[in-house]
Structure formats: structure tokens, C-alpha cells
C-alpha positions as CSV (number, residue, x, y, z in Angstrom):
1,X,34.9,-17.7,-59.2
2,X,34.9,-17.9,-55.6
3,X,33.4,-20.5,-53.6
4,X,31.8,-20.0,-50.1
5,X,30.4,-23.1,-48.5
6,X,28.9,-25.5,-51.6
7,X,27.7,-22.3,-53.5
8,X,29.5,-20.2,-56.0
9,X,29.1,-16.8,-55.3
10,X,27.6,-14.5,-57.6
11,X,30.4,-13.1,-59.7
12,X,28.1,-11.1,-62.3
13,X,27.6,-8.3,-59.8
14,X,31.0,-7.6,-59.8
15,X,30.6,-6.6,-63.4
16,X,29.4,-2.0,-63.9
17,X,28.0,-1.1,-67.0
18,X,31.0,0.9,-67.8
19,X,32.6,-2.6,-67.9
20,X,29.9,-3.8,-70.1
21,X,29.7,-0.7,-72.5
22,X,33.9,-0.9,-73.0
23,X,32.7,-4.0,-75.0
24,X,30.7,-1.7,-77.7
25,X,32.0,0.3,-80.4
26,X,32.0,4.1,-79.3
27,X,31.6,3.7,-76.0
28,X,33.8,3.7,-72.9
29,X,35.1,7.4,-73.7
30,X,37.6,8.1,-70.4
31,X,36.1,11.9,-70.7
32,X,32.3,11.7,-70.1
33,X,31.6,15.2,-69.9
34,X,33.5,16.3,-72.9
35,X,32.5,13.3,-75.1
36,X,28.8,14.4,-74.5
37,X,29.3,17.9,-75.1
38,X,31.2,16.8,-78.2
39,X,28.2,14.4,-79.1
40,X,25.4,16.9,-78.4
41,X,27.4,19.9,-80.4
42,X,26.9,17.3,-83.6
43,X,23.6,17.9,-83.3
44,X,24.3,21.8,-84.2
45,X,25.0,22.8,-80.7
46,X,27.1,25.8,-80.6
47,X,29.8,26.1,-77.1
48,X,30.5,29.6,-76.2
49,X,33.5,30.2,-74.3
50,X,33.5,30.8,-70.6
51,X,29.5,29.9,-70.7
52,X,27.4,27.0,-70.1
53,X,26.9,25.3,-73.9
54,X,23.9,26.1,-75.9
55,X,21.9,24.9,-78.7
56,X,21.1,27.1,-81.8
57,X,17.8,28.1,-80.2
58,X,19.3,28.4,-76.6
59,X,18.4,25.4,-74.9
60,X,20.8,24.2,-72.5
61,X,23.1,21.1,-72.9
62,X,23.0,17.7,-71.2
63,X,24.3,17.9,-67.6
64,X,26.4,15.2,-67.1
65,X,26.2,14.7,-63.6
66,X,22.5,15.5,-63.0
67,X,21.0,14.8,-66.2
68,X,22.6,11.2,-66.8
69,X,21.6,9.7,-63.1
70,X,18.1,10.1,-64.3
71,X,18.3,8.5,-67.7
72,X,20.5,5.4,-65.9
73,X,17.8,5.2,-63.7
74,X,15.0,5.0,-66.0
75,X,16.7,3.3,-68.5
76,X,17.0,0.3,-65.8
77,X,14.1,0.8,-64.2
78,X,12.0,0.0,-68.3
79,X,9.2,2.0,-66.9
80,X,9.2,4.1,-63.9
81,X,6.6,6.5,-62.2
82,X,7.8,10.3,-61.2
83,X,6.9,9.7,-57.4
84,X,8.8,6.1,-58.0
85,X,11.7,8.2,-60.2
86,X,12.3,10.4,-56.6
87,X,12.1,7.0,-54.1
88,X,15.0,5.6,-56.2
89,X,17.5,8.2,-56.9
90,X,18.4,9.2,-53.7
91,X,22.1,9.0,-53.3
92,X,22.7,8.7,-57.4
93,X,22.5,12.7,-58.0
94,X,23.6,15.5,-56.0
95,X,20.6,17.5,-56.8
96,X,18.2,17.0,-54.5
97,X,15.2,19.8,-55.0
98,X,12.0,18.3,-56.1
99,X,11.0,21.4,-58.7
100,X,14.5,21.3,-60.2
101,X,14.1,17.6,-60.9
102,X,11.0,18.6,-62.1
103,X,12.3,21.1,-64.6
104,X,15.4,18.5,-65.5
105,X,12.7,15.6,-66.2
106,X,10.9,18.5,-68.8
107,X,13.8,19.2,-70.4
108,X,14.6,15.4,-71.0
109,X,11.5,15.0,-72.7
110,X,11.8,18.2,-75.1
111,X,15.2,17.0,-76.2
112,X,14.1,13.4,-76.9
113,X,15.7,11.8,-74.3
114,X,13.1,10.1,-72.3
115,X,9.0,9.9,-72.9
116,X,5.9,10.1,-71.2
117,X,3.1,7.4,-71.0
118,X,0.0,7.7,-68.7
119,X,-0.9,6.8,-65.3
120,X,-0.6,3.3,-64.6
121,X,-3.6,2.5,-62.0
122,X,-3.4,2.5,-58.9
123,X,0.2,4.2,-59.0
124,X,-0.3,7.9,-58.6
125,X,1.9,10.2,-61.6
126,X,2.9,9.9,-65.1
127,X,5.6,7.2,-66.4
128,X,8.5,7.8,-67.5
129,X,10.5,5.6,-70.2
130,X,13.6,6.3,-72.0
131,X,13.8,7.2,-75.8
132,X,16.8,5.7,-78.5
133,X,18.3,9.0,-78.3
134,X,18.6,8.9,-74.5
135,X,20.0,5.0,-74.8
136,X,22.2,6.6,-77.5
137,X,23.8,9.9,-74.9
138,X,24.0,6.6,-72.3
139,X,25.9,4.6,-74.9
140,X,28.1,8.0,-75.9
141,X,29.0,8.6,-71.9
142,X,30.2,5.1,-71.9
143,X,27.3,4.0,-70.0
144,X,26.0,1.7,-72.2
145,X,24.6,-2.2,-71.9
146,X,24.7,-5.0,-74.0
147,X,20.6,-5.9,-74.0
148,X,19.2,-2.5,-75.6
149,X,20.9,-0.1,-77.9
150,X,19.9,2.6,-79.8
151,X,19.3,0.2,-82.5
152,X,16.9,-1.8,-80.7
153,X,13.9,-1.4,-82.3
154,X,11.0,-1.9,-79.7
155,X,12.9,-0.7,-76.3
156,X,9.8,-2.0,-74.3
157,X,6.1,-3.4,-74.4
158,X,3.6,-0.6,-73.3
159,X,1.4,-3.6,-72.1
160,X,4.6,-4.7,-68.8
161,X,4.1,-1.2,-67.6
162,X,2.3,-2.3,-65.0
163,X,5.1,-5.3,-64.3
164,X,7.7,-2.7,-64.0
165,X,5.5,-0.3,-62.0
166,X,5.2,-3.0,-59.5
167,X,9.1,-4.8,-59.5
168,X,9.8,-1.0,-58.9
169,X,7.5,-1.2,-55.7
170,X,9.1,-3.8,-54.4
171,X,12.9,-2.6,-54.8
172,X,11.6,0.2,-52.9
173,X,10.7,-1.9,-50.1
174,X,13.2,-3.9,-50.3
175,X,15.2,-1.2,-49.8
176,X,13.3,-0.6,-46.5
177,X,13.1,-4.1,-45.4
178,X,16.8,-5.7,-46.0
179,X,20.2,-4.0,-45.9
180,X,20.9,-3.7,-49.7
181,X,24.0,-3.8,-50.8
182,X,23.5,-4.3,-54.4
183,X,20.5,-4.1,-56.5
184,X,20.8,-5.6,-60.6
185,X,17.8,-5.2,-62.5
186,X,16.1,-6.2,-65.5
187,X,17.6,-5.0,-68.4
188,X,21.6,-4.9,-66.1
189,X,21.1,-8.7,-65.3
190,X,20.5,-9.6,-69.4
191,X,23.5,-7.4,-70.1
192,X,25.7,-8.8,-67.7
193,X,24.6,-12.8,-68.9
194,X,25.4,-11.9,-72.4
195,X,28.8,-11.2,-71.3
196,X,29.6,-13.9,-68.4
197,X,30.8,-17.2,-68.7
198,X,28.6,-18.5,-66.0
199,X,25.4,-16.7,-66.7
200,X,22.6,-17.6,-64.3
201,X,20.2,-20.1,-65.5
202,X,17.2,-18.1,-65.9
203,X,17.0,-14.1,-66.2
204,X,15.2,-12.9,-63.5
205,X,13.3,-10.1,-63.1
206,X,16.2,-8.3,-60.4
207,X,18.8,-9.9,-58.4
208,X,19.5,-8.5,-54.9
209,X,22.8,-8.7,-53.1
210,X,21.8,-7.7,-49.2
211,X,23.3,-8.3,-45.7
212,X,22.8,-11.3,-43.9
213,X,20.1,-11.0,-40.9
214,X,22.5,-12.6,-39.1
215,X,25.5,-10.9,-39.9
216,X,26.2,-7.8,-41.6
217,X,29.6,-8.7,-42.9
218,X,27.8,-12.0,-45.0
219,X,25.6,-11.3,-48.2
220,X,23.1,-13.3,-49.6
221,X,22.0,-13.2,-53.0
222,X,19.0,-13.4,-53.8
223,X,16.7,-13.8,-56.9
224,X,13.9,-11.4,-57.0
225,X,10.8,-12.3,-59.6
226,X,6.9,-10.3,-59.8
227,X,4.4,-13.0,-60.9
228,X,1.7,-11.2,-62.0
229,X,0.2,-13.8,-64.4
230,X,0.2,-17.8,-63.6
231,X,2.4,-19.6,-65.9
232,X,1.6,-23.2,-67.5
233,X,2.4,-26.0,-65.4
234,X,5.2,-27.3,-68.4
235,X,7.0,-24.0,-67.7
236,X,7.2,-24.0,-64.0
237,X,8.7,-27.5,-63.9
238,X,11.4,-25.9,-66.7
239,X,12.4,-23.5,-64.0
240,X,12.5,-25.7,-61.0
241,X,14.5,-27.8,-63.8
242,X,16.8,-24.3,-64.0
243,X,17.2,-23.8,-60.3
244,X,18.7,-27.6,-59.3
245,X,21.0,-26.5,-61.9
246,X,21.4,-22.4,-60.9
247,X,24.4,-21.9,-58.5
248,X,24.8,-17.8,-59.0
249,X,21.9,-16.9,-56.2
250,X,20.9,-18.4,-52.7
251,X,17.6,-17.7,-52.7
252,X,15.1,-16.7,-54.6
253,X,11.7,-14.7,-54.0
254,X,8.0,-15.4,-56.4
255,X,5.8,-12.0,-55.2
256,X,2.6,-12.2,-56.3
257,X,-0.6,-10.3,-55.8
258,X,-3.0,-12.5,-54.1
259,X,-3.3,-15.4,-51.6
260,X,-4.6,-17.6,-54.7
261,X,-1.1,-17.2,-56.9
262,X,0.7,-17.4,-53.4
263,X,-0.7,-20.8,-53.0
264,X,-0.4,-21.8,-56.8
265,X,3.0,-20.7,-57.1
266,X,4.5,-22.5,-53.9
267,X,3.0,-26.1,-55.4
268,X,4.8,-25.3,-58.6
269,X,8.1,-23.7,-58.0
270,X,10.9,-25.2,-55.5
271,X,13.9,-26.3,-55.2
272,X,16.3,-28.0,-52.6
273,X,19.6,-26.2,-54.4
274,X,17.8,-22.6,-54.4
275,X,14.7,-22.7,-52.0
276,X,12.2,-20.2,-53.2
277,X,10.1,-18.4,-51.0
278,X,6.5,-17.1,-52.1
279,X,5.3,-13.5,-51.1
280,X,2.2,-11.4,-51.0
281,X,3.9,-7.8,-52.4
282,X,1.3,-5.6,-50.4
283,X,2.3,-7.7,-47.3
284,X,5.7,-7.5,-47.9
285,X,5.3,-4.1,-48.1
286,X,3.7,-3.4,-45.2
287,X,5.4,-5.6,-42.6
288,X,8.9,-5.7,-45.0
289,X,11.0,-9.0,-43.0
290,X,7.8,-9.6,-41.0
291,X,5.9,-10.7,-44.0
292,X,4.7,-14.5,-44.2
293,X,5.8,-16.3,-47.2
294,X,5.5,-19.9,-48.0
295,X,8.4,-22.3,-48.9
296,X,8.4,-25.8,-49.4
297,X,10.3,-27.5,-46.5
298,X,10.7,-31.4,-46.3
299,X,8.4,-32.1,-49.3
300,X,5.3,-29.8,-47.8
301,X,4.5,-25.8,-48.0
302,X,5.2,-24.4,-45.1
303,X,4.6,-20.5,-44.3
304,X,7.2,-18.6,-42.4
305,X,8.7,-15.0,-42.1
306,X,11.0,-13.4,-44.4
307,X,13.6,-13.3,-41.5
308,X,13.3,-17.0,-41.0
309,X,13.8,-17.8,-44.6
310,X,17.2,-15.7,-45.3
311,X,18.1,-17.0,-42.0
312,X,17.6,-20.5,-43.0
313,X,19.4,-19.5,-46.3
314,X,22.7,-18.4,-44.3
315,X,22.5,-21.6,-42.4
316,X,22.2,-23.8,-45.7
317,X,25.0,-21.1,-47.3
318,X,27.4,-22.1,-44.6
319,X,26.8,-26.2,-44.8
């Protein structure tokens, strides 16, 4: 671990998924694109020579570099919407035409690979979810992670779908609003603390490593969690128990949906190690490092910008 200042500095995204899947059986294969065509072919796939591989019926193969950017994505992403899916892989893929990603995303479903749930109000588009066969091509390609397998048996709750939707809303602006460095979601972070020594002390929802306000060559890292529903008191002070203990993030940000969890959420959750800053998500996506948030300075709630607070978190960083 390296040190900066009096805070460890978060070591767990120096971990890749290809570091995590080297740990499973059967994955880690140095040869992703043969290994795939070799896994696929099981499934009676027949390869003609000097011509893209075919199934029995005539349906193309898995392409490894277009096809498995979209399942990583959606895999990470639990549950993601189609006009979400085309925010969010921009530099991952090389293909970059909206009616071939259309026809990709088809073909995904028809083989298994991912599914298709409803609209999730007031999100506009289908959702998109990834199926145990496409967790077991990811796992094959040596893209695998240690919190869902293809022998998983419930992948995810149809009733977060709305929790994802949103935490997906907020990368995107996030994405806008901060220079991003690195962005470790849900289902990356649980991976990556079943395999460090120093795991952080509560799994959050993302963690975001971005570039200092003040200087670009500094990172903060930062805790990201979407409150949709109030917790219990008794569980809120368990977490501000977790933080005076957590030494893997600077920072961490509650966005809720309303001024009445804003103000509900800012009593409960605080910290002096890891100050926490409370957001309105519509706000924050609207006015991005403008935004107002509250944060609890010298015992009392105080509201402030999003540029003030990871300001006062470099300062604090640097003590």
C-alpha cells in the first residue's frame, strides 16, 4: 500500500478483471479470440476455413472485439438501458454505428447471451441484462469476476432495476462533471474485496477515481452511493461506524432524489475520516460540479458546491 498524506490510497483499483478471473478455474486463457471460438464450436459450431465461423444453422460467431465490450459493459452495469448502453461505451468498442450496435445487441439476445426486460419509467428504451451463458463466454475470454458466475443462481433482483437505471445516470454525469479517471462499479468493487487484503469497509454502490479540481496530476477517490430508500436509523450509525474506520476512499457522495432524503441523509451519515457529501441527482445533473450538496462541517450541515467539497477533500488529503 502506498500512503499519501494520512490516507492509504486506494490500491483495489489497481486490480483488472483479467487479474481477478486468473484466480478461477478456466479462465485467464492468453488467446481470447481462439478460446471463444473453441468454446462456442462446443456448442456444435462448425469453422470453415478462410471464412468467418458459423453455427449449424448459419448464424454468426461471437466477435471478440465488438461483441464482448457490450456484454462487460452490461454485465457491470446489472441493468442498463439501450440509450444508457450507447452513453457508456464510447471508447470500449471500435464500432461506432448505432444500427450495427443495434443488430449486435439482437444477436446477443438470440444466442442467449444477454435479455431484455421492459421500460423502466421515466428512462426512455428497453433494458438490457446479461444471461449465465453471457457471464459464462465472459468467464471463457478470461474476463471473468469473482461476485457472479455462471453458477450464480439469481444474477439480479428485477425489483433494483430502477437502482441501477439511476447509479447508471449518474456515472454518466459524472463523466460530464469530473475528470474520470477510473470508474469501479457494483458488481467490479465486490469482486475486487473478495480478493484484497484491505477491502473497503462497506461495498458501495461504484467507486470513482477522478482528477483533483485543483490539480490534474492528484486523484481523489471517491465513494459513489444512490439512496433511493431511507434506511433505519440503527444502520446509518453502522456505516458512519464503517467510515471512521474506512481508509480506501476520500470522500464519499449519498445522491438521493429529493430535498426531503437530502436533508434526512446528511443528519444520519458523516464522518470526520471520510466526509460525505449529500446530492440531489437531478441537480447534480444539471449543474454537474455546480450542484449544492450538504456536508456536515464543525458538528452542523452545511450546504456547499461539489467543487468546494473535493476541494476541501484535497486540502484534508494533503494534511
Amino acid at each position: 500500500m502506498r500512503r499519501s498524506g494520512s490516507h492509504t490510497v486506494f490500491q483495489l483499483l489497481r486490480f483488472s478483471p483479467r487479474d481477478i478471473a486468473a484466480d478461477e478455474e478456466g479462465v485467464g486463457y492468453p488467446d481470447c479470440s481462439r478460446k471463444l471460438e473453441d468454446h462456442v464450436q462446443g456448442q456444435d459450431v462448425i469453422s470453415r476455413t478462410g471464412r468467418r465461423p458459423v453455427t449449424h444453422t448459419g448464424k454468426s460467431l461471437l466477435n471478440p472485439a465488438r461483441d464482448l465490450p457490450l456484454l462487460l459493459l452490461i454485465r457491470d452495469a446489472t441493468f442498463i438501458s439501450r440509450q444508457q448502453l450507447e452513453l457508456l461505451i464510447a471508447g470500449r468498442t471500435e464500432e461506432v454505428n448505432y444500427d450495427c450496435r443495434n443488430r449486435r445487441l439482437a444477436r446477443l439476445v438470440e444466442l442467449n447471451q444477454i435479455q431484455i426486460y421492459p421500460q423502466c419509467f421515466p428512462y426512455p428504451g428497453r433494458i438490457f441484462a446479461i444471461t449465465q451463458a453471457g457471464i459464462n463466454t465472459l468467464q471463457v475470454a478470461g474476463m471473468g469476476i469473482l461476485s457472479v458466475s455462471a453458477d450464480t443462481e439469481t444474477l439480479a433482483d428485477v425489483g433494483q432495476v430502477p437502482h441501477f437505471i439511476g447509479l447508471n445516470q449518474i456515472e454518466i454525469a459524472a463523466r460530464k462533471a469530473f475528470g474520470i479517471r477510473q470508474w469501479i462499479g457494483d458488481r467490479q468493487l465486490k469482486s475486487l474485496n473478495i480478493a484484497a487484503n484491505r477491502p473497503t469497509q462497506k461495498d458501495y454502490d461504484s467507486i470513482a477515481e477522478i482528477a483533483s479540481p485543483s490539480d490534474s496530476n492528484a486523484v481523489i477517490h471517491l465513494g459513489i452511493e444512490y439512496e433511493r430508500t431511507i434506511k433505519s436509523k440503527e444502520r446509518y450509525a453502522q456505516i458512519r461506524k464503517n467510515l471512521d474506520a474506512e481508509r480506501q476512499i476520500q470522500g464519499l457522495l449519498y445522491f438521493v432524489d429529493n430535498e426531503t432524503n437530502a436533508v434526512f441523509v446528511s443528519r444520519e451519515v458523516h464522518s470526520a475520516t471520510v466526509p460525505v457529501g449529500v446530492v440531489i441527482a437531478s441537480q447534480f445533473q444539471s449543474n454537474g460540479v455546480d450542484a449544492p450538496l450538504r456536508v456536515v462541517q464543525d458538528r452542523s450541515v452545511v450546504r456547499i458546491s461539489i467543487q468546494d467539497y473535493l476541494t476541501s477533500i484535497r486540502r484534508l488529503k494533503l494534511q
